[in-house]
N, C-alpha and C positions, 0 to 999 in steps of 0.2 A: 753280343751273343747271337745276334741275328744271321749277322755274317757268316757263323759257322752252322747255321742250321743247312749248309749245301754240302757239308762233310755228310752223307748219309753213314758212312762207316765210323765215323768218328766213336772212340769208345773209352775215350777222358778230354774232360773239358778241366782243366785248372787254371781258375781267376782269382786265386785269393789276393788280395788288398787292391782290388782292379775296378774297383767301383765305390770310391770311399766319399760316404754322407749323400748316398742315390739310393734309390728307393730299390726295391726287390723287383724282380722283372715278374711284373702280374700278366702280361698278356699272353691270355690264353691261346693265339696264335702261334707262340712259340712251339709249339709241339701241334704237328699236322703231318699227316699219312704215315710217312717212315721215317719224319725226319726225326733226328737222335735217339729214336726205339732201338741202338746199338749200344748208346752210351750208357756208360756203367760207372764212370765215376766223373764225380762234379764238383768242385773245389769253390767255395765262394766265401772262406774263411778269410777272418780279420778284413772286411772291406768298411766297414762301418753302416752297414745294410741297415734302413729302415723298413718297414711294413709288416705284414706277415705271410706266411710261407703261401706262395703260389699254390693257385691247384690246378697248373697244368703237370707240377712234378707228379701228380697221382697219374698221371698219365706215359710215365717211363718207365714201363714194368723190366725193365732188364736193369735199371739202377740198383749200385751194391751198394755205392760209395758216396754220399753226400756230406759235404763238410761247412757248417753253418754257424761255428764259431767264433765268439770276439764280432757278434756283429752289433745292432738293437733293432732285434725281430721282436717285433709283439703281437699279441692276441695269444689262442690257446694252440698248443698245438694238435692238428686235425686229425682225427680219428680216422680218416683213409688210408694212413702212413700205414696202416695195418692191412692194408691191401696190394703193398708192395715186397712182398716173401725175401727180397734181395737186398732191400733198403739197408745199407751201413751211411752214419753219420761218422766218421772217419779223420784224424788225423793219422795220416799216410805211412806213418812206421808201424799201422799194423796191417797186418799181409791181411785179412780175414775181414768177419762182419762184425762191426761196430758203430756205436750211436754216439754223439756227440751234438748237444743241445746248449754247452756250458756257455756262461755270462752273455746270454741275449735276455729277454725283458719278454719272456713266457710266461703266461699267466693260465689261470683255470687247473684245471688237473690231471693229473698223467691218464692217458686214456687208457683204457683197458685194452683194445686195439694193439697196443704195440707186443702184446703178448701173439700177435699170431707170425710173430717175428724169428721162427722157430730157431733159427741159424745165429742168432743176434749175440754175439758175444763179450761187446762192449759196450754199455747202453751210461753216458754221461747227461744229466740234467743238472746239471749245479749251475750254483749264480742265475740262478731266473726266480721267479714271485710266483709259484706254482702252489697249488694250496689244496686240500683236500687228505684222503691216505693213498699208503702206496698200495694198487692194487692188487688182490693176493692171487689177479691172476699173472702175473708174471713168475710163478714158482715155474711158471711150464716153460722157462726160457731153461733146458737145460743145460745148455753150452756158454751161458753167462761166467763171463771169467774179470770180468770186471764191472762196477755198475759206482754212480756214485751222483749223489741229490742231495746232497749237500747245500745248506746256502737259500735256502725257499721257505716257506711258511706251511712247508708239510707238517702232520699231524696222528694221532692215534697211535696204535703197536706196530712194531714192523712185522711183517709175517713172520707167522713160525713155522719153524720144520723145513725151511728153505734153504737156498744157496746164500740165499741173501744176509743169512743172519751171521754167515761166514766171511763176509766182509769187515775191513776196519771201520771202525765205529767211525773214521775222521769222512767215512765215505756218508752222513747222517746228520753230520755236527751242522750249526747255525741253523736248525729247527727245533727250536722250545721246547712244544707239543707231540714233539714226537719220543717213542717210548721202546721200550723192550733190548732186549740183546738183539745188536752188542753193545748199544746205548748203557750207560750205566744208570739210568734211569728210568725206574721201574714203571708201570702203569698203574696210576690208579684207578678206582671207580669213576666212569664217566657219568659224572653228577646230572648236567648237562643232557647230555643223550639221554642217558636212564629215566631223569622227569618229564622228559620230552614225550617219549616214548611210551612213558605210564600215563600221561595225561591224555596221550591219542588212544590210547586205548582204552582209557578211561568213557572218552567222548565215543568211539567208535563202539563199546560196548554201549551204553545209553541211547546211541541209534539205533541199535538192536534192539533194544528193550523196549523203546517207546512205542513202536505201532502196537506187540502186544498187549498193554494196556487200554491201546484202542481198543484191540480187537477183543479182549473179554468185556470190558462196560459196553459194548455197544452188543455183546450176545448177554450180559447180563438183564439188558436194558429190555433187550428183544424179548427172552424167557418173562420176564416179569409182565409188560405186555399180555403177552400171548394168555400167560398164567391168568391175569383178570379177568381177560375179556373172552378167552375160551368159558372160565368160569359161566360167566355172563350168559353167554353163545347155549351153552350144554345144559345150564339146572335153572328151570324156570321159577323157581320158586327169586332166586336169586336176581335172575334178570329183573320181576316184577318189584322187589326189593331195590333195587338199583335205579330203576325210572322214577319209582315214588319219591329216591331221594333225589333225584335230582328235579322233580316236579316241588318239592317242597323248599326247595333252596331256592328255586327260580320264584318261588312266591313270598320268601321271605327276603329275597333282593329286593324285587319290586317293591314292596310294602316299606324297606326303607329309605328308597330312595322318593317314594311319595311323601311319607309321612314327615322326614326329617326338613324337607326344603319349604313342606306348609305351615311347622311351626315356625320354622325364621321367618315366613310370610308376618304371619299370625305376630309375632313379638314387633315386627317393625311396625304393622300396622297400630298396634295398643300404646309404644313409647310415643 
C-alpha cells in the first residue's frame, strides 16, 4: 500500500484477498499531506486481516467506499467513523453509500457516531460479538434501505416508529435479547434494569436525605443549647439556682469519693 501512496490522484485502491493472515496496516504514516485525500474507495475485503481498524482511515475525509469484509478485525468499532460524512463500507454492486462490517470479530457496541452518516444507505453489522442496544439514534439515517445485525449478542427493543422496524426480521435473528417488531418476540419487563435502577435510586435518594438529618439534630442540638443557657444568661434567679446545683454535686462527689476508699481502708485495717 506504500507503493501507491505516490498515486496523489488515485481515487480507488482495490486489495481484496491481497493480504491474507497480515495484520491491518496501523501505520499512521500512511496518510501524510495529500497523499490518498483523493481516494474514495478502498477494498481490503476477504484478506483474512487481523487487528483493528486503523486511525489513519479517520484521516480520508473524501472516503465513500470501504470494504472490510470476511476479514478478523477485532476491538470495538471507533466512534470517529462518524466523522467521515462519506464513509461507505461497500460490496461494490452498489453504486451509493453503504456500510458493511459483516463476519469480522467486532466487539463493544454500535456507536452512536455512525448516525452522523447522514447518506448511509446500507449499514451491514452481522456475524461480529457486538453487544449492547441498537442505538435509537440511527432513526436519523433517512436513506437507510438496507441494514442488518444480525448474528451478535445485541439486546433490548428495536426502535420504534423507525425505518428500521421495516426490515426482515432475518435482518435481527441470532440475538436472544433482542425484542420488538419485526422480531416475533415481544419485550418484557426489564427485571434487571428496573431493580437496578430502583435500587440507585433507592441509594441516591438516601444520600439526599442523609445530610438533612444532620442538619436538623445538629440545629436541634444548637436551640436546645442556646434555650438553657440563654435561660441561664437572662433570669438570675435561675442562674443562682444552677450554680448551687452544681456547687452541691461537686460536694456530694467529693464526699464520695473520700468517704467510700476510707472505709475499705478502715475494713482492711480491722480484718
Amino acid at each position: 500500500m506504500k507503493i501507491s501512496m505516490s498515486c496523489k490522484s488515485l481515487h480507488a485502491l482495490l486489495l481484496s484477498g491481497s493480504f491474507v493472515g497480515e495484520g491491518m496496516p496501523s501505520d499512521d504514516d500512511m496518510v501524510d499531506f495529500d497523499r490518498f485525500q483523493n481516494l474514495r474507495a478502498l477494498n481490503l475485503a476477504a484478506s483474512d486481516l487481523i487487528g483493528q481498524i486503523p486511525l489513519w482511515l479517520s484521516k480520508l475525509k473524501n472516503l465513500e467506499i470501504l470494504e472490510l469484509c470476511f476479514n478478523q478485525i477485532t476491538g470495538p468499532i471507533p466512534s470517529w467513523l462518524g466523522t467521515l460524512p462519506r464513509l461507505v463500507y461497500i460490496n461494490l454492486r452498489y453504486p451509493n453509500v453503504s456500510c458493511f462490517f459483516e463476519s469480522n470479530n467486532f466487539s463493544g457496541v454500535i456507536p452512536e457516531q455512525i448516525s452522523n452518516l447522514k447518506n448511509l444507505e446500507v449499514l451491514d453489522l452481522s456475524s461480529n460479538h457486538l453487544s449492547g442496544i441498537i442505538p435509537s439514534s440511527l432513526v436519523s439515517l433517512n436513506f437507510l434501505k438496507e441494514f442488518n445485525a444480525s448474528y451478535n449478542n445485541l439486546e433490548g427493543p428495536i426502535p420504534t416508529g423507525t425505518q428500521l422496524q421495516s426490515f426482515n426480521a432475518s435482518a435481527f435473528e441470532g440475538n436472544p435479547k433482542l425484542c420488538s417488531a419485526p422480531l416475533p418476540n415481544k419485550c418484557g419487563p426489564r427485571k434487571g434494569i428496573d431493580a437496578h435502577n430502583k435500587n440507585y435510586k433507592d441509594v441516591d435518594n438516601g444520600l439526599h436525605q442523609l445530610p438533612w438529618f444532620y442538619i436538623f439534630a445538629a440545629l436541634g442540638f444548637i436551640l436546645g443549647f442556646w434555650e438553657v443557657c440563654g435561660s441561664i444568661v437572662i433570669n438570675k434567679t435561675w442562674r443562682y439556682a444552677y450554680f448551687r446545683f452544681i456547687d452541691d454535686l461537686q460536694d456530694r462527689l467529693l464526699y464520695v469519693m473520700i468517704t467510700v476508699p476510707l472505709k475499705r481502708i478502715k475494713r482492711r485495717l480491722r480484718g
